[in-house]
N, C-alpha and C positions, 0 to 999 in steps of 0.2 A: 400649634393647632390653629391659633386665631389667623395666623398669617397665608394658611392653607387654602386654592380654591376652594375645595369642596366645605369652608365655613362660608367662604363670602358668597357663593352660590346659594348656599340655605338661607343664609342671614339677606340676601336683597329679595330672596322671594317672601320670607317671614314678614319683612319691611312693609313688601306690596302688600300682601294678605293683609295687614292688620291698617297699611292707612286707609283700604279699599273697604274695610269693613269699619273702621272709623267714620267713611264719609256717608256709607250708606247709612248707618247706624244715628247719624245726627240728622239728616234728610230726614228718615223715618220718623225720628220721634219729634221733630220740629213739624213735619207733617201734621204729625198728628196730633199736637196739641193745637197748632193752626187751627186742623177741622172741629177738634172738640169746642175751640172758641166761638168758630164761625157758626156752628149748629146751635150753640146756648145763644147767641143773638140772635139768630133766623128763629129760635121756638120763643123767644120774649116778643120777638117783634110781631110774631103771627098770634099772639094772643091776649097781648096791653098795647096793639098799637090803636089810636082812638077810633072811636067807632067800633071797636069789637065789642061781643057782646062782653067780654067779661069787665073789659072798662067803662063799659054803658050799665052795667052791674053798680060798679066801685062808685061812679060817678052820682047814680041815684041815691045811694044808701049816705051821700054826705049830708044829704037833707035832714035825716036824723039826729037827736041829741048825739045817742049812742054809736054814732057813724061807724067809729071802730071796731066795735063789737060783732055788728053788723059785717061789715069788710070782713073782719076773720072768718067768718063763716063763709061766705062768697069765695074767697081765697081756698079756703079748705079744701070748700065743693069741686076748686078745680086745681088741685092738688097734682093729678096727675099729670094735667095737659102743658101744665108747668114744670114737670120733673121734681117736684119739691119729694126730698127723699134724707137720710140721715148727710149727708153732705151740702145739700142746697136747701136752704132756709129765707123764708119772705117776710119781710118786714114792713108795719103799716108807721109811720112816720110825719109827725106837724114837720111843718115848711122850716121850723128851725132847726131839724132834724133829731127832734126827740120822738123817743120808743116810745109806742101806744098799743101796737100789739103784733104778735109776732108767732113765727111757728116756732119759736125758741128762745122764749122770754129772756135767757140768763145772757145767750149770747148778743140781744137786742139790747140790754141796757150797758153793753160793754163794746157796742159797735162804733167801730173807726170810722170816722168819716172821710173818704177816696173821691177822687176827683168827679166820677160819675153821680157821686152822689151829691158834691159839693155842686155841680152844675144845676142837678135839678131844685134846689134848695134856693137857687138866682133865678129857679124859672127859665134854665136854657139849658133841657137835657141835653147828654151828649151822647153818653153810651159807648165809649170807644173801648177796645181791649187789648191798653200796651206788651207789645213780646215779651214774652219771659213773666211777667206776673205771675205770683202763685195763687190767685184768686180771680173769679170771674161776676161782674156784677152788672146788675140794670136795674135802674132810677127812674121813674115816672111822678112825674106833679099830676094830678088832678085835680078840676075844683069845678062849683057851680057856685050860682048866686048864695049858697048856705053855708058853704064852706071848703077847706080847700085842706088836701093832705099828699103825701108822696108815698106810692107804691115803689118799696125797694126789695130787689132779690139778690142775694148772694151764695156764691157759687165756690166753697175750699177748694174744690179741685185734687182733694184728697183720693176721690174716683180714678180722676185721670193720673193723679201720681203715681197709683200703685198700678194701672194699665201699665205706664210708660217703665214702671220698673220690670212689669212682666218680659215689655219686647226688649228691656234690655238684656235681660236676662237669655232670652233667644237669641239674643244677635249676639252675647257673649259665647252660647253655646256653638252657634255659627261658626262662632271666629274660632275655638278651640281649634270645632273637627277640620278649619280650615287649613288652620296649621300645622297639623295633622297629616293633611295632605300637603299641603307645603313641603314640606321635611322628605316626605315621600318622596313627592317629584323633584324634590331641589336632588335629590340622592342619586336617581337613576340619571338627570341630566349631568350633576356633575362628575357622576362614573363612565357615563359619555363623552364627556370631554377632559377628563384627567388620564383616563387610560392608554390613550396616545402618548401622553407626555410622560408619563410614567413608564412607559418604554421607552421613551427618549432621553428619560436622567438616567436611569438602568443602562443605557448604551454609552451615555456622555462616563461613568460612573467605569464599566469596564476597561473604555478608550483611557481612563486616565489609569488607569493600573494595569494597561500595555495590553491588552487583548483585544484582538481584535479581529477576532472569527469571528464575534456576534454581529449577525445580520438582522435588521431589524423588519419588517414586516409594514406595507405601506397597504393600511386598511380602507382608505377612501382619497378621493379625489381633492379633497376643499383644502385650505392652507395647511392644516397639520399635515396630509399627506404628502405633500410639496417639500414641508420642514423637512420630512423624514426622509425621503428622497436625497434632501440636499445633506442629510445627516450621514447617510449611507456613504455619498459620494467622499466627502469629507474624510471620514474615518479613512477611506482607502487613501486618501490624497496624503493623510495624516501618514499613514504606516508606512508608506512608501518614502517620505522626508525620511523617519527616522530610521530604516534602513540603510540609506543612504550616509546617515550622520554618522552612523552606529562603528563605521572604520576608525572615525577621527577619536571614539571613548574608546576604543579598543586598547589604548594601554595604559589609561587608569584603570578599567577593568584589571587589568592583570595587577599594577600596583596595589590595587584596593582589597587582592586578593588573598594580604595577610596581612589586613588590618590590626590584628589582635598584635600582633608583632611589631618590630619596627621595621620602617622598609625603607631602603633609598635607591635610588636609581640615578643611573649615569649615562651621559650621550657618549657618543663614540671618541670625544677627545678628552673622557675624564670627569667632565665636569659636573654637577649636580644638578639633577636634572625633576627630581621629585622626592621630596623626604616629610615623612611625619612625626606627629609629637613626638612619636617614643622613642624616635632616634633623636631628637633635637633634646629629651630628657635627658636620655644616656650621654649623649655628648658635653654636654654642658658650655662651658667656655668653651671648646675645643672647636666648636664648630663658626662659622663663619660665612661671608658672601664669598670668600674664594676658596671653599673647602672644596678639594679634589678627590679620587678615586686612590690618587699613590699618598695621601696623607690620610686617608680611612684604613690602609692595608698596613700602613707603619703605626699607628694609633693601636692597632689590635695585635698587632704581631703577629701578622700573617705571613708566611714564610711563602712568598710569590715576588716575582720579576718585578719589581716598581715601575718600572715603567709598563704605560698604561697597554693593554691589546686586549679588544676585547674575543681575538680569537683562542685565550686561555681555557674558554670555556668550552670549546670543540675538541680541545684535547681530549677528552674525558671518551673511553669508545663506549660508555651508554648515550652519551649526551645529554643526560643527566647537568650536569652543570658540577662544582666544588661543594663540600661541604666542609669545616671545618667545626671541629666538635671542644667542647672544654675552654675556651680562649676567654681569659681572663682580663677583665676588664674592670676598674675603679671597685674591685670588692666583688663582682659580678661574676657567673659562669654563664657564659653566651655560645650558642650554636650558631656558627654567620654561615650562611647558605647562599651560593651564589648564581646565576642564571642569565640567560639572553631574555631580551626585547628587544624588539620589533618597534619604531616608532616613526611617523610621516615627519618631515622638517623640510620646508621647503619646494613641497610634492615631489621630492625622492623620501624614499625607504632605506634607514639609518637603523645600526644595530648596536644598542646597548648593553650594560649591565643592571641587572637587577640584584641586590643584597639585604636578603632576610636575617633578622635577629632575632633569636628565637633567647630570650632568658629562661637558664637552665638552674638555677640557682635555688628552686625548691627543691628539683630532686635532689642537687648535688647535697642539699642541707640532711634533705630525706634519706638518703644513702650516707651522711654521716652520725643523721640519729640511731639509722638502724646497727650501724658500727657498734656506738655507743651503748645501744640495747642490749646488741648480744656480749659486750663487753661487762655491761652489769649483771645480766642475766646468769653469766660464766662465774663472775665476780660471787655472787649471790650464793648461786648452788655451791660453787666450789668448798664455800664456809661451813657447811652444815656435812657436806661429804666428807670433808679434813676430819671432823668432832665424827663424825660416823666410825669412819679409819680410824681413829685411833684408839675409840671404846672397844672396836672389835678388836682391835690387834692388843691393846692391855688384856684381854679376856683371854687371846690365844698363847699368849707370850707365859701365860700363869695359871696353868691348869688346873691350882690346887688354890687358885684366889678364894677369898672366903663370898659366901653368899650374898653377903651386906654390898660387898665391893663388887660383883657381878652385876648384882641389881643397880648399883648407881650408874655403871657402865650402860647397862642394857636402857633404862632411861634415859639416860643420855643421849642413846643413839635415836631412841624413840620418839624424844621432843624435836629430833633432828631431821628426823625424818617428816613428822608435822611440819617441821618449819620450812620444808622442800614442797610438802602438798600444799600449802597452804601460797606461797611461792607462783605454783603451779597452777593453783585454781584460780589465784585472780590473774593471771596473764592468759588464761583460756576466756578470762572474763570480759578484757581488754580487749580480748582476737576478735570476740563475739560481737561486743560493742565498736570495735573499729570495721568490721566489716559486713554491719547491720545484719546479723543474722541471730539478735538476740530475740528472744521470746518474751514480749510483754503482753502482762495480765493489767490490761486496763479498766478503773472501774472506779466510780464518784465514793468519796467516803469523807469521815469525819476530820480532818486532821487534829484537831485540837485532842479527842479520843485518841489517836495514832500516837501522838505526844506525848500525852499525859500517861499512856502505856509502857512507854521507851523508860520516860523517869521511875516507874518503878522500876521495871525489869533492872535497871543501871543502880538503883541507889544500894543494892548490895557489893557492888565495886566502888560506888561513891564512898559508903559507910567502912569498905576494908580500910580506907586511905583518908579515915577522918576527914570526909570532904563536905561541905552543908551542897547539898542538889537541891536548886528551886526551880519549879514550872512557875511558868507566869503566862498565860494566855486569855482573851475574853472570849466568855461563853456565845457570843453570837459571831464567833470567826466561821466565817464560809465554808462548805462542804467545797474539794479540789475532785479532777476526774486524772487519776495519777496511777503508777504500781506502787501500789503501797507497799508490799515487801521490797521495793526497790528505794522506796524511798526512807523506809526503816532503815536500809542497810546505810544509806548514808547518814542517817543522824546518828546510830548508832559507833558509825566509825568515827564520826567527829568527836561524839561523845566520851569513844572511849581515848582519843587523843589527848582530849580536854584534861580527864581523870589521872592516866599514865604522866603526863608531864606539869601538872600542878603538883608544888610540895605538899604534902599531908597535909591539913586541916585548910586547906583553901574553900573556894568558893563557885558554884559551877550553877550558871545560868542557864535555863533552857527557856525560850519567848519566842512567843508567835504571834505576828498581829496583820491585820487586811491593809491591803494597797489599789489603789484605783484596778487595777486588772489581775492581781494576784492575792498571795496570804506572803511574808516574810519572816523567816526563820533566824533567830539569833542563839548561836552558843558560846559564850561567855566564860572563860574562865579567870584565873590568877594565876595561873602558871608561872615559867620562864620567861614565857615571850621568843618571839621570832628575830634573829636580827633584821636588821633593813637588807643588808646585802639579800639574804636568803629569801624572801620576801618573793619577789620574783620569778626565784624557781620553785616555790613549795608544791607548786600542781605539777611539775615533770616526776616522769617514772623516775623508780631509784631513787629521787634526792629524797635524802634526810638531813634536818639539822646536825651537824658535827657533834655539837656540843651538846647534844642531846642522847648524842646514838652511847646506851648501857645496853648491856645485858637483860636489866631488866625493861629496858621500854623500848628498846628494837624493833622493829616491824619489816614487813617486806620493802617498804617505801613507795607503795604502788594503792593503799588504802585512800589517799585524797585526788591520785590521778584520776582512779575508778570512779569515787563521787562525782567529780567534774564532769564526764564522760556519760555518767547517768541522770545528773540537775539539766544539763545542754541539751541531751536527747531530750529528756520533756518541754523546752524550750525556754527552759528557766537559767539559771547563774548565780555564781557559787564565787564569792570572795573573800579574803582574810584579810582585816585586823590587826596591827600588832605592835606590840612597843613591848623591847625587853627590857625584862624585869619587875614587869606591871601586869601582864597579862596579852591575850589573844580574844579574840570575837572571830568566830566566823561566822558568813551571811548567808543563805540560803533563799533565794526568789522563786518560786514557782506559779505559774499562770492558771489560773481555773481552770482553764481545759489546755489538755497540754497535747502536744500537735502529733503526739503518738497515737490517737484516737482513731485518725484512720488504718490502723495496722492493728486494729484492736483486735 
């Protein structure tokens, strides 16, 4: 802002306004305490100068013992014609300049003696009245054959103080509404003269981000109109170079044109001719100053002519160019795509190749998980359909089976059947959540309440399995904006992981405490433990620890994927803990406001 015309525009008129009312403002009141001087000398002098009557008055009454007495009255009598008023006081005075009588007795026997009066005390009045003094005075000696005293009058100038404070106070109000208008005018002139030029950074501003349809608008004759003129001309001079230039980028353009990829390109004798990082990544040692076209095609194992032509690429009757899918490369699955350019060398026109990498190596992963998936998935159901088959078929095989033995069958098949839906409901859970079309109930709540609810609900699983359950959280931990049945569902399932694989009488922590931008979840138990190996995979679907998977604590394997997949979506994170034979901790992060909020 301070660097802006339209401040130093405001700021040198303000400058003006206030030194212009500065100088008038000191003129004035130097004026005018000038005149108030000059006017208290011109009225002393037109009425104690000798021969007046009032000093032909003062002059006779010295004859008297009581002279002074006398004088004070004389004095009194002309009171007015002297201005003697609560600020200006006359004082009757021996030659040595002691008080005798006065219009103001207290301030007469405490009077200062000033040069005007130390003059007429030598009998050589003077009467002058220095600049700037805060007092004004005049000293007279009189005397006859009987005696001799000095008329003195003093002048605080307390009157003219508070004048000269009034006009300041005027010339302050002055200067405001001057500034006032200052601001004004500095405004509408500097919107006078910035609004040319603010079309003219406006147009410099487009030209540099390539447009150059905007025509600028030439509003007056004087220099800016000439600027903009010569702006106008400019910009066309400008667009016309880089049309011209625009052949010679034409085949970075095309190179640049699958940046995300690796690209390299070749002149028509093979040689390298443009390559970026991602191929100099991929290549590694392999690449070189004299890496050629026929040691890129034997590198990948492309099954093409080694020797180089780059008319292979017209073979193709779309024209299109090659594509080669799948080629395997240091660990890698890469799609290498091949193609012409067009390139100037020399001002002839040369045709190259162009070779795109596309790495394929997430799908191919993607398309071996989902192998995998359905591989478990088949895996999974299969087991619980085997135990189905064969409850029904002991049932059918023995018509005359006793009741007792019917019902363990038919149970049988029935937990089996759960263990399918159950199977079932969290891979529809999964689907949900991998292809965001899950329904979240978002909404600010207690956690620590949320918690402290979980550990009762659980301590009658806790208490089947002689387990001690402790909550540990503090009462001022922060309210989160989360799905709380979402995120029950995860404590819950850690919970009950914690319970199922802890031996009888263990020990099961549940703690929650604040983080600079979240709350943090610990559950804690004594379990088995994880080995290290398995450590790694505990968040993929299907895995289970080996050494863990009974009859009785078997699960889908899909309970800590789910959690993952729902702690992430709020924007939080979810990690384990673990050293076997001592125990597991899993961790739980969640942010205050978690980023599902807009989809609330």
């Amino acid at each position: 802002m301070y660097n802006s015309l339209y401040f130093k525009i405001i700021l040198i008129l303000v400058i003006f306004m206030v030194t212009v009312m500065c100088v008038i403002g000191t003129v004035l009141i130097n004026s005018v305490n000038s005149f108030y001087m000059d006017e208290f000398v011109k009225q002393m002098e037109q009425n104690l100068s000798p021969g007046s009557p009032l000093t032909s008055e003062l002059t006779n009454a010295l004859s008297r013992e009581d002279f002074s007495s006398e004088q004070l009255k004389i004095l009194n009598t002309y009171r007015g014609v002297l201005g003697i008023d609560d600020y200006r006081n006359f004082y009757i005075l021996d030659m040595n300049g002691k008080f005798l009588e006065g219009s103001d007795s207290e301030l007469g026997r405490t009077l200062q003696k000033s040069a005007n009066l130390i003059a007429a005390m030598r009998g050589e009045p003077d009467n002058t009245q220095p600049l700037g003094a805060d007092f004004a005075d005049y000293a007279l000696n009189i005397g006859n054959g009987d005696g001799e005293c000095i008329i003195y009058v003093r002048d605080s100038m307390e009157e003219m103080q508070q004048f000269t404070w009034i006009l300041f106070s005027i010339i302050l109000e002055a200067l405001m509404f001057g500034l006032i208008f200052a601001i004004i005018l500095a405004f509408f002139l500097s919107k006078a003269i910035t609004s040319p030029i603010q079309n003219l950074t406006k147009g410099a501003k487009l030209v540099a981000a390539g447009e150059f349809s905007y025509e600028l608008d030439i509003q007056s004759n004087d220099e800016i109109g000439k600027l903009t003129d010569t702006f106008n001309h400019m910009k066309e001079t400008l667009k016309n170079t880089l049309e011209e230039v625009s052949g010679e980028h034409r085949k970075l353009e095309t190179v640049f044109t699958y940046l995300h990829d690796g690209v390299i390109a070749f002149t028509d004798d093979g040689k390298v001719m443009h390559i970026n990082e991602s191929v100099k990544e991929l290549l590694g040692g392999e690449y070189d100053n004299n890496f050629t076209f026929s040691r890129f095609i034997e590198l990948f194992g492309i099954d093409y002519n080694p020797h180089f032509n780059v008319e292979f690429v017209d073979r193709e009757t779309d024209g299109d160019g090659y594509n080669f899918s799948d080629v395997m490369f240091e660990g890698k699955v890469l799609d290498v795509n091949f193609g012409n350019i067009s390139y100037m060398a020399d001002n002839t026109e040369h045709n190259g190749v162009l070779a795109v990498i596309h790495d394929e190596t997430g799908r191919y992963e993607l398309d071996k998980s989902r192998r995998e998936f359905v591989a478990n998935v088949s895996h999974e159901m299969r087991t619980p359909l085997t135990s189905i088959k064969l409850a029904c078929e002991s049932i059918l095989s023995d018509p005359e089976m006793e009741a007792d033995m019917q019902n363990t069958f038919l149970g049988m098949a029935v937990d089996e059947c759960d263990r399918m839906t159950r199977i079932v409901s969290d891979l529809l859970v999964l689907s949900r959540l991998d292809n965001k079309r899950t329904q979240w109930s978002i909404a600010s709540f207690d956690p620590r309440a949320v918690l402290s609810h979980i550990c009762d609900v659980m301590k009658v699983d806790a208490d089947a399995h002689s387990h001690k359950l402790i909550f540990k959280a503090p009462s001022s931990l922060p309210k989160i904006s989360a799905d709380k049945e979402r995120i029950e569902q995860v404590v819950i399932n850690i919970l009950s992981n914690a319970i199922k694989y802890t031996p009888d009488g263990g020990e099961i922590t549940l703690s929650a405490d604040r983080m600079a931008d979240g709350i943090e979840i610990h559950v804690r138990d004594t379990g088995v433990g994880i080995p290290a190996d398995d450590l790694p995979h505990i968040f993929e679907r299907f895995y289970r620890v080996e050494k863990a998977r009974t009859s009785e604590t078997g699960g889908t394997g899909l309970g800590l994927a789910i959690a993952k997949e729902i702690v992430e979506a709020h924007g939080g994170e979810i990690a384990i803990e673990s050293e076997q034979g001592v125990g597991s901790t899993v961790i739980i992060r969640l942010p205050f406001e978690t980023k599902l909020k807009s989809v609330e």
